[in-house]
C-alpha positions as CSV (number, residue, x, y, z in Angstrom):
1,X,-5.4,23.5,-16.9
2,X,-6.9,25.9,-14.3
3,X,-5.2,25.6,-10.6
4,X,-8.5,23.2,-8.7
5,X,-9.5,24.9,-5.8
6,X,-8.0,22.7,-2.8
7,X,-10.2,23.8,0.3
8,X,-12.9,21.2,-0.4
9,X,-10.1,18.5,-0.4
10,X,-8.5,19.8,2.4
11,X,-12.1,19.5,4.0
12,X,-11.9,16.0,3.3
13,X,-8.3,14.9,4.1
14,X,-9.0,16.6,7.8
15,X,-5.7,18.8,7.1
16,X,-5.0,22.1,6.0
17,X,-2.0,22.7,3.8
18,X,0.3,25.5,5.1
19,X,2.0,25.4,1.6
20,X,-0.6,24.0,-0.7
21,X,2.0,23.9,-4.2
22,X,2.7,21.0,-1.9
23,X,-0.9,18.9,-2.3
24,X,-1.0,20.3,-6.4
25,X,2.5,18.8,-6.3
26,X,1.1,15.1,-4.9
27,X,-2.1,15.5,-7.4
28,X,0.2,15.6,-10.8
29,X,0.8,13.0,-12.8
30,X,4.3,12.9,-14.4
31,X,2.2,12.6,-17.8
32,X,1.3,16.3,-16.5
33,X,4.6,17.9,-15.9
34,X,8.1,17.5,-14.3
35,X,7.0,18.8,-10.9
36,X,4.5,15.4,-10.1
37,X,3.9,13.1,-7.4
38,X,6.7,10.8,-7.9
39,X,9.1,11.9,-5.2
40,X,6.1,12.6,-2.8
41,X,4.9,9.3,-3.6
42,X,8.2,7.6,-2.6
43,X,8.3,9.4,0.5
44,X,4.5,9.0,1.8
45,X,5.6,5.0,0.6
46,X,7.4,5.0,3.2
47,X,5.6,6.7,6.2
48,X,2.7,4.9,5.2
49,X,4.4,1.2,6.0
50,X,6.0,2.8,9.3
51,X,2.7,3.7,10.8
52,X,0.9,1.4,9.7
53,X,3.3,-1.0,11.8
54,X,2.9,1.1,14.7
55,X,-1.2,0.6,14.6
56,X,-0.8,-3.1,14.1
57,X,1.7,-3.1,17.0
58,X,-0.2,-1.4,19.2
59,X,-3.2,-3.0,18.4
60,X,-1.9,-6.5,19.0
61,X,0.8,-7.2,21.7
62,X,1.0,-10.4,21.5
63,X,1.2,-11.4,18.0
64,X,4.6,-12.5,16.5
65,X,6.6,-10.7,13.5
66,X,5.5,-12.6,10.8
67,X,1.7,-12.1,11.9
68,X,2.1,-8.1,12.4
69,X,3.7,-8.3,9.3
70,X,0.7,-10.0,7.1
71,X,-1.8,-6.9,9.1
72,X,0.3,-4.4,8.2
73,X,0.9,-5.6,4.8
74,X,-3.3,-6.2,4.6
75,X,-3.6,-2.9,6.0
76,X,-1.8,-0.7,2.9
77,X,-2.9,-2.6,0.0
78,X,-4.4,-0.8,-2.5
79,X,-7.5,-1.7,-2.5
80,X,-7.2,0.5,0.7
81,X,-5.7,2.6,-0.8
82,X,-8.2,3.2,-3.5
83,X,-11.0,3.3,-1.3
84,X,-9.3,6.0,0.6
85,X,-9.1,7.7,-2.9
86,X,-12.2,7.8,-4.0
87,X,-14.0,8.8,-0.7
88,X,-11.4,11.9,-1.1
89,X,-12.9,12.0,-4.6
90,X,-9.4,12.0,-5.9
91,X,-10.4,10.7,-9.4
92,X,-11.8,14.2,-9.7
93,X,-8.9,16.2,-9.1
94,X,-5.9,14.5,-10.7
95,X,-3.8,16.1,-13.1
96,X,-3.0,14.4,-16.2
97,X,-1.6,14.8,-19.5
98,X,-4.4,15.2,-22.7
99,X,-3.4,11.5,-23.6
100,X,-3.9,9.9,-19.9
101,X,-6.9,11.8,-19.3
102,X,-8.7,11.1,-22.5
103,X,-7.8,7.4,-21.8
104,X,-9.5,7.4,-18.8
105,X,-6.4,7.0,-16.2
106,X,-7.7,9.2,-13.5
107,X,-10.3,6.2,-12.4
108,X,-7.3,3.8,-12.5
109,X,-7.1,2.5,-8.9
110,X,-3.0,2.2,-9.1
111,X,-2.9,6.1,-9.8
112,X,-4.8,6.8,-7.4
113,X,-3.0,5.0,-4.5
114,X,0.1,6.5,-5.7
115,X,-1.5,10.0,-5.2
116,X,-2.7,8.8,-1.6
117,X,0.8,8.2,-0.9
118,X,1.8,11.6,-2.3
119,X,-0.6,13.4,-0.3
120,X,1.2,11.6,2.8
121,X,4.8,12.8,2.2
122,X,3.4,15.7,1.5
123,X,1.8,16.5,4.7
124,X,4.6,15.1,6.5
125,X,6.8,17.5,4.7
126,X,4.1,20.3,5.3
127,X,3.9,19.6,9.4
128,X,6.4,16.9,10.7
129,X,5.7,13.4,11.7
130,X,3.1,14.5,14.6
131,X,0.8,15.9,12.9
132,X,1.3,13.0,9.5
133,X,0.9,10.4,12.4
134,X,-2.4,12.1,13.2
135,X,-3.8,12.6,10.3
136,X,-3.2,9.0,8.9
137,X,-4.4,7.5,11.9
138,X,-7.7,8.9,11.5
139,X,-7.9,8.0,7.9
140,X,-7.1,4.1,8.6
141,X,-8.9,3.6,12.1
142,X,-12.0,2.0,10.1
143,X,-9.6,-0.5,8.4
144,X,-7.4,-1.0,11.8
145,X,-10.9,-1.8,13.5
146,X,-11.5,-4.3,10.8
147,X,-8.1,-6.2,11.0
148,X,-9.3,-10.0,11.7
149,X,-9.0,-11.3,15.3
150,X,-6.4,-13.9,16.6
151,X,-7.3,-17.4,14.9
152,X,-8.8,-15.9,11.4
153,X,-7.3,-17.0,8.0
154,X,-5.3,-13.5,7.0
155,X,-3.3,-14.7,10.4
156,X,-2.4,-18.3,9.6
157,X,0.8,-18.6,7.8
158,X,0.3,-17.7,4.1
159,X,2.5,-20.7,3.0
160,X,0.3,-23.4,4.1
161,X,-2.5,-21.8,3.4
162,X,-1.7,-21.4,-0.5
163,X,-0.3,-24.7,-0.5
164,X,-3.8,-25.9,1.0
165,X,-5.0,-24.3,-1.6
166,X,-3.1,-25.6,-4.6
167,X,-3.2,-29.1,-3.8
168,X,-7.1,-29.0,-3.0
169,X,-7.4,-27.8,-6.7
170,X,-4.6,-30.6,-8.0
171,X,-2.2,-27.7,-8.8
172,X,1.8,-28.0,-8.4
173,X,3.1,-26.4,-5.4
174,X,4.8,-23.3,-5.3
175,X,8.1,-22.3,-5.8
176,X,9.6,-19.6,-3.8
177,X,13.3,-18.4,-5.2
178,X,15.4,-16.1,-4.0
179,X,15.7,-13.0,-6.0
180,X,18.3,-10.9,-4.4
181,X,19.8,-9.4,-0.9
182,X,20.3,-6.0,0.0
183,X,21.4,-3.4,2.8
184,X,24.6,-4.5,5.3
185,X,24.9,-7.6,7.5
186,X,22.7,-6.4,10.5
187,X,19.9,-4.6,7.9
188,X,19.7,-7.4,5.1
189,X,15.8,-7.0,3.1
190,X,15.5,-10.6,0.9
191,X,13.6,-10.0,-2.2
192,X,11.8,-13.6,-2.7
193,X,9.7,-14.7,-5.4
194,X,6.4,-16.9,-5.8
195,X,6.3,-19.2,-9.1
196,X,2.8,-21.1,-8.8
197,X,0.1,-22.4,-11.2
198,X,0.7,-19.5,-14.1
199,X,1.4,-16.4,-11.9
200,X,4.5,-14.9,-10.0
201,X,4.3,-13.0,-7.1
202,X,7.2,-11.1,-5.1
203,X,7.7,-10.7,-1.5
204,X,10.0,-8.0,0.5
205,X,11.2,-8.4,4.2
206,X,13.6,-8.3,6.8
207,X,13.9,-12.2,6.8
208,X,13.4,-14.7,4.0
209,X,11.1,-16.7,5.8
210,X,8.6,-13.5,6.3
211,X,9.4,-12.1,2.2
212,X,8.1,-16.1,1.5
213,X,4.7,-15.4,3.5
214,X,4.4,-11.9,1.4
215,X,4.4,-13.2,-1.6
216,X,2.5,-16.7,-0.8
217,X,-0.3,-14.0,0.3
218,X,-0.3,-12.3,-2.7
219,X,-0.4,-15.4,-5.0
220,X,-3.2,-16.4,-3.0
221,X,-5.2,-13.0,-3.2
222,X,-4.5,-13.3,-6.9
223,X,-5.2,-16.5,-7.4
224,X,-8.3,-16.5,-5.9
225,X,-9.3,-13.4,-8.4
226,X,-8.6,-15.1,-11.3
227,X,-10.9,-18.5,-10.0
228,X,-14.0,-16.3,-9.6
């Protein structure tokens, strides 16, 4: 496959790649080749969750942990994500092996907020953390100015508000477990899961009680999918 030229993209991201093997690195698919997005991906994982906690933080002093969690977490989903990709026109530009391509994986939404993510670590590793934090924050300020207000649903504890839910239907309640504990005494993360109705949800946090509210917010979201 010929090299895509980037400088459109570029255009579109709002950054210009000093080292652009970097961004043809982020847009590969490991179906493509051993040098692909996976170790970008991990990376721009990870800056991604710390600024979007910064927005939500400085967007909302006086909201507790567990509610600047649930923005932040509202604020990277990928359906974000996605809609970040395609108005980069990603789906046009990803590198695939013949068998993914043919099979249509380039319009796949979970692709293409991997390759999102890649881009990220790849600018941070491009420019620093100034210029990432930059960058990022201009691609999220329409979705920061769309985070609900103090009082709306997405910032009422997720817990009640599936178990509302639930019982309005005559469904059995939840059951959240507790998977697993990692990282030393003063930097525990509790993996939880969500067993309700005929789905299973998982939640990851600093404190059980806020990995619980993950998870009860996604078996909601997906709940709510499959009732439509």
């Amino acid at each position: 496959m010929r090299t895509p030229n980037l400088k459109p993209l570029m255009g579109k991201l709002g950054y210009t790649f000093k080292n652009e093997a970097l961004l043809l690195q982020a847009l590969t698919h490991r179906s493509f080749g051993p040098d692909n997005y996976e170790r970008l991906e991990f990376l721009g994982d990870g800056l991604l969750n710390g600024l979007a906690a910064l927005l939500v933080y400085q967007k909302y002093p006086k909201l507790d942990e567990g509610e600047l969690t649930r923005l932040r977490v509202h604020l990277v989903r990928g359906q974000t994500l996605a809609e970040l990709a395609h108005t980069f026109e990603l789906q046009m530009l990803v590198r695939l092996g013949l068998g993914e391509a043919r099979s249509g994986a380039a319009s796949l939404n979970s692709i293409l907020s991997d390759v999102v993510e890649a881009i990220i670590g790849a600018i941070y590793l491009d420019s620093g953390w100034a210029e990432c934090e930059q960058v990022v924050f201009t691609w999220l300020h329409p979705w920061v100015d769309a985070l609900p207000k103090k009082g709306d649903e997405l910032l009422k504890d997720p817990k009640s508000t599936l178990q509302e839910w639930v019982q309005a239907r005559q469904k059995s309640l939840p059951v959240y477990s507790l998977i697993g504990v990692t990282g030393p005494g003063h930097q525990q993360m509790f993996k939880v899961s969500c067993h309700v109705a005929t789905i299973q949800t998982e939640g990851v946090a600093s404190s059980r009680r806020i990995a619980e509210q993950i998870a009860a917010e996604a078996a909601l979201e997906q709940l709510k999918r499959e009732s439509k």
